[in-house]
C-alpha positions as CSV (number, residue, x, y, z in Angstrom):
1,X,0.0,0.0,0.0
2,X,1.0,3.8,-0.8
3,X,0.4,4.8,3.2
4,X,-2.3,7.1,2.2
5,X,-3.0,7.6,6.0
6,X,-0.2,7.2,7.2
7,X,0.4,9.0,11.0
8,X,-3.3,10.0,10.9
9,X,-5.7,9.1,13.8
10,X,-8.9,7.9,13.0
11,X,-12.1,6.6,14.4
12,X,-14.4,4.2,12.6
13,X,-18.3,4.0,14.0
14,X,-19.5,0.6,13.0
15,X,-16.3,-0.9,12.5
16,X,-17.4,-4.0,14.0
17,X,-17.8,-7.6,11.8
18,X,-21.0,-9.7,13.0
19,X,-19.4,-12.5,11.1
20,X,-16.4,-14.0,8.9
21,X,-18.1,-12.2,6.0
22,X,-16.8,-8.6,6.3
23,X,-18.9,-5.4,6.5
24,X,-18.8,-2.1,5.3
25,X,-17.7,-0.5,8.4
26,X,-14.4,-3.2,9.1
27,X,-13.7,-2.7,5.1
28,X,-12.9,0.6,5.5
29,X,-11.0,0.1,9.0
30,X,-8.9,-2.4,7.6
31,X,-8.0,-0.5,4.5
32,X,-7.3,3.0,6.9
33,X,-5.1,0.6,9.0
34,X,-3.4,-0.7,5.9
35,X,-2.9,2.9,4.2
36,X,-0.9,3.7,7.3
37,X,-3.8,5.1,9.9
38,X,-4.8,4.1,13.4
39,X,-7.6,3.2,13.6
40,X,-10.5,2.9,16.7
41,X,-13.0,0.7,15.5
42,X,-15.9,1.6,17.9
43,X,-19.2,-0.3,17.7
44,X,-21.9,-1.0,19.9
45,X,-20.4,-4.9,20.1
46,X,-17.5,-5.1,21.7
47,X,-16.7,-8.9,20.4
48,X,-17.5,-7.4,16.8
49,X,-15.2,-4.6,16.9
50,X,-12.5,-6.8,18.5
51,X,-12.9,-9.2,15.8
52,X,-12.2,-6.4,13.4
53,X,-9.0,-5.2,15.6
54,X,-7.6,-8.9,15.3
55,X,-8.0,-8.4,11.6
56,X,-6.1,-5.2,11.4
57,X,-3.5,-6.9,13.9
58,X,-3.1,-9.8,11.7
59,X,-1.6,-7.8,8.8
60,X,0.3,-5.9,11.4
61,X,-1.7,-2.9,11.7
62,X,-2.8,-0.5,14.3
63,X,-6.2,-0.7,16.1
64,X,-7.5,-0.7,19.3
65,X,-11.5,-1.9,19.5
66,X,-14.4,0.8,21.8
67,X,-17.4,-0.2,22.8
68,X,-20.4,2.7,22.2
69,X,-24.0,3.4,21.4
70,X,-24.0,6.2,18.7
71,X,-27.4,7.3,20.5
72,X,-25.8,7.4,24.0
73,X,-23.5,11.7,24.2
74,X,-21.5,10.3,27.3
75,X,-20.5,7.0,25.2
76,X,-19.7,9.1,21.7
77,X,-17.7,11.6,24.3
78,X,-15.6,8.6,25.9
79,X,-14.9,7.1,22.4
80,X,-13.4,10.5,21.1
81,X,-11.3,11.1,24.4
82,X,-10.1,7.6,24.1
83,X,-8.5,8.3,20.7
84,X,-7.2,11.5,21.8
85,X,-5.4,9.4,24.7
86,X,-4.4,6.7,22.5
87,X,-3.4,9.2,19.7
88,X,-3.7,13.2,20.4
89,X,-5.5,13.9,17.5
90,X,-8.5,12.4,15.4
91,X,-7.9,13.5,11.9
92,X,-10.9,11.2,10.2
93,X,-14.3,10.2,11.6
94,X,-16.2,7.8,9.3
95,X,-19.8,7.5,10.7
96,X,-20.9,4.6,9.3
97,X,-24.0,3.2,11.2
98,X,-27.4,2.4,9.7
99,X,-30.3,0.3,10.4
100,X,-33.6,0.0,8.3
101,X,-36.9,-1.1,9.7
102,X,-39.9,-2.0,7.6
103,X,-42.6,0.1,7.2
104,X,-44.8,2.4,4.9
105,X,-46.4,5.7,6.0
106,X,-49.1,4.1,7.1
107,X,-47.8,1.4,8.8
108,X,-45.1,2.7,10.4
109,X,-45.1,3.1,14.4
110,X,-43.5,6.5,16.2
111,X,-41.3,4.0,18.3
112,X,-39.7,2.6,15.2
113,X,-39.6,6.0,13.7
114,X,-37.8,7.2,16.3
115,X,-35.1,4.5,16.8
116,X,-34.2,4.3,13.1
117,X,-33.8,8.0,12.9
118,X,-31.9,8.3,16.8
119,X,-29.0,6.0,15.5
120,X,-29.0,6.6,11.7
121,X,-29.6,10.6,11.8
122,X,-28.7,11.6,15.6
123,X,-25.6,9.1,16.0
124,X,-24.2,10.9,13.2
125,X,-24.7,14.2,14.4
126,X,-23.4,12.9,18.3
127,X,-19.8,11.8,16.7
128,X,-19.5,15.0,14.6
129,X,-20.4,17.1,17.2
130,X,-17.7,15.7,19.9
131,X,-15.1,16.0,17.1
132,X,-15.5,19.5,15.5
133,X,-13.8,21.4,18.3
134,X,-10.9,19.1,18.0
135,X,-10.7,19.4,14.4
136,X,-11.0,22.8,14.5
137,X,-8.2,23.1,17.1
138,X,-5.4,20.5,15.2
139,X,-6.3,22.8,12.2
140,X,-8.4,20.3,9.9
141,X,-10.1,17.0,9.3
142,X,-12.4,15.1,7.6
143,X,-15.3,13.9,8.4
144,X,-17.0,10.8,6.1
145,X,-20.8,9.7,6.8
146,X,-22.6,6.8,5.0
147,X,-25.5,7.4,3.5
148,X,-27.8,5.7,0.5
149,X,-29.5,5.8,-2.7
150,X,-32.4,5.6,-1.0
151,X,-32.2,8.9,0.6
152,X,-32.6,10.0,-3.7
153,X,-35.4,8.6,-4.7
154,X,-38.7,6.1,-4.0
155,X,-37.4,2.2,-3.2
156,X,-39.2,-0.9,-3.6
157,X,-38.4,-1.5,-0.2
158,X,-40.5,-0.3,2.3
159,X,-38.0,1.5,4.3
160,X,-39.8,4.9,4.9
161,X,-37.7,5.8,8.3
162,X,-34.9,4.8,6.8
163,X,-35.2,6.9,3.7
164,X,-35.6,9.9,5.9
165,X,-33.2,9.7,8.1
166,X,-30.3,8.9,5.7
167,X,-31.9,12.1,2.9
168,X,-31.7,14.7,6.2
169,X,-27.5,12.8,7.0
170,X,-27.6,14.1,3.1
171,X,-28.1,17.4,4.0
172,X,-26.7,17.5,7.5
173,X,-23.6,17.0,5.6
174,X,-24.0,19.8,3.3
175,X,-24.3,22.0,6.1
176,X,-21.5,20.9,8.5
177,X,-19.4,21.1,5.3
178,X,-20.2,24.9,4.6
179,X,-20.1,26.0,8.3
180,X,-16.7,24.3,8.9
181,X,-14.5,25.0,5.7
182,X,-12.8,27.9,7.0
183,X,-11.5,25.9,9.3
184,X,-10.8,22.9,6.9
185,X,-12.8,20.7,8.5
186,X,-14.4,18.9,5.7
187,X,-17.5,16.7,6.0
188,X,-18.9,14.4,2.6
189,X,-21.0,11.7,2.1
190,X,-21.1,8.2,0.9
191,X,-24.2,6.9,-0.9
192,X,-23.9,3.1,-1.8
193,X,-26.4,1.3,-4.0
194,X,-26.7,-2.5,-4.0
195,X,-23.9,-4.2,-1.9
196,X,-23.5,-7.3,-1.3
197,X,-22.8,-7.3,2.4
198,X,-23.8,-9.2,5.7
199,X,-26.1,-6.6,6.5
200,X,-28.0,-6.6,3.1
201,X,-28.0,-10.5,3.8
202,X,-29.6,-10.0,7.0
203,X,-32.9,-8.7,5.6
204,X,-34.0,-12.1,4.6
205,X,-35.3,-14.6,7.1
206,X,-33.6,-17.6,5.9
207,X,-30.3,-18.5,3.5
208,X,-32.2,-19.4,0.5
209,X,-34.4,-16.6,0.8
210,X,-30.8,-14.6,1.0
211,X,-29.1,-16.4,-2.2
212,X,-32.5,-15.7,-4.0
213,X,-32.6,-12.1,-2.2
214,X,-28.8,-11.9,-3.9
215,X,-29.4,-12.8,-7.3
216,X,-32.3,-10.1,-7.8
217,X,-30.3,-7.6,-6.3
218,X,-27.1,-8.0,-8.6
219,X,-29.9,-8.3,-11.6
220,X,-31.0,-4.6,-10.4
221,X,-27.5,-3.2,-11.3
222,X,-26.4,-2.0,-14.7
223,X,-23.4,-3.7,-14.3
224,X,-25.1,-6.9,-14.1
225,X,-23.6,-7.1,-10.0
226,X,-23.5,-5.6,-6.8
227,X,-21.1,-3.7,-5.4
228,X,-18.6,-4.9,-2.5
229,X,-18.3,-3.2,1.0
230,X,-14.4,-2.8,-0.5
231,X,-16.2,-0.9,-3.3
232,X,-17.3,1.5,-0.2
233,X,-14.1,1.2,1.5
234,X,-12.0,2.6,-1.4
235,X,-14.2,5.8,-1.7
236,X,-14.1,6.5,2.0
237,X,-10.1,6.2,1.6
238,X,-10.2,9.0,-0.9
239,X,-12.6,11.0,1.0
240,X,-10.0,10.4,4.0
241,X,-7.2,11.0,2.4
242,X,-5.4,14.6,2.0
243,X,-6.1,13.7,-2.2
244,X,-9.4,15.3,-1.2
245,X,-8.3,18.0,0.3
246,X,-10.1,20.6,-1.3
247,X,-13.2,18.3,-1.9
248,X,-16.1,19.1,1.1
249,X,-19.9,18.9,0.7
250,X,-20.1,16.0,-2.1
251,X,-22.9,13.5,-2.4
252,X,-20.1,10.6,-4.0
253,X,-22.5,7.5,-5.3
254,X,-21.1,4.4,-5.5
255,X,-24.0,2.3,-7.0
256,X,-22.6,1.0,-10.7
257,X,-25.3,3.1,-12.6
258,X,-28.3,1.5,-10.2
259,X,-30.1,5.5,-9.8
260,X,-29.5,6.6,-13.2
């Protein structure tokens, strides 16, 4: 590897594997730790971040593994003073927790409302929040949230919360981005089509309905496939990097031609 990241601290919120397949979130902390960064993989499992840390260790990166609820202030504020301990600085945080429950307008209930928007919308805004001032202070940083296509337009997936929540982490972005840039703080966002991912996976009830869930999906995309949570990964690393150093504010798809 080039060592893209090399000597920068960063945090990674969702980092955490729930299985030998890998996830978007341990993607992109394995491929920060391997462009040089080090990297806190926080999640709200320890054992899955940990997993993800052994990973890193394995191929002789950095990582140490922190436990946190993106909906809990005191937990977000613990995580960010831990990598200022471990580190002294946090030069990248790469929010990258979403959940979707199902549900229509009609059918969908204020408590499920409310959860799907505290961790996909207000988790976001927690992490930023706690690391602005430090930002600000070191003189710049970057700041990477995952979005979705879905926050563009109408899916055949019932997802109505989470369609919401991830089109208002669009325009959070936008506006963390503008307020911040004088003090090169930069903020973008990631929107990912279909990828084929444990999470994705986890929407169907049993493996055959997954491997029949898997083959509509990659016959949805253009490119006749889905995209990989590496796919992800490799955006966020130029998003992280100081290649995109006068990029802020961007909506960057990576969907192989899906919304088009």
């Amino acid at each position: 590897m080039s060592g893209r990241l090399e000597g920068k601290a960063v945090i990674v919120v969702g980092a955490g594997s729930i299985s030998s397949d890998i996830s978007n979130g341990a993607a992109c902390a394995l491929l920060f730790a391997r462009e040089g960064a080090k990297v806190v993989c926080a999640d709200r499992s320890l054992d899955a971040a940990t997993r993800t840390v052994e990973r890193i260790a394995q191929e002789g990166g950095s990582a140490t593994a922190f436990e946190a609820d993106v909906r809990n202030a005191q937990q977000i504020k613990a995580m960010v003073q831990h990598c200022l301990a471990q580190h002294g600085r946090i030069d990248v945080l790469h929010n990258n927790v979403g959940i979707e429950e199902f549900g229509e307008l009609v059918e969908v209930t204020e408590e499920s409302w409310d959860r799907v928007h505290a961790i996909n919308l207000k988790g976001a805004m927690l992490s930023s929040r706690e690391v602005v001032p430090h930002m600000i202070k070191q003189g710049g940083g970057a700041i990477i949230n995952i979005s979705s296509i879905a926050s563009l337009k109408w899916s055949p997936m019932q997802f109505l919360s989470y369609s919401t929540s991830k089109a208002a982490l669009n325009h959070m972005t936008r506006v963390v981005a503008r307020q911040y840039a004088p003090h090169h703080v930069r903020c973008n966002v990631i929107l990912p089509g279909l990828i084929d991912s444990p999470h994705a996976a986890a929407l169907f009830k049993t493996e055959e309905d997954a491997a029949r869930g898997r083959q509509a999906r990659h016959a949805r995309c253009p490119m006749g496939h889905q995209g990989t949570p590496w796919d992800v990964a490799y955006a966020a690393l130029f998003l992280a990097s100081d290649e995109s150093k006068y990029v802020t504010g961007i909506e960057l798809v990576v969907d192989g031609g899906v919304s088009l």
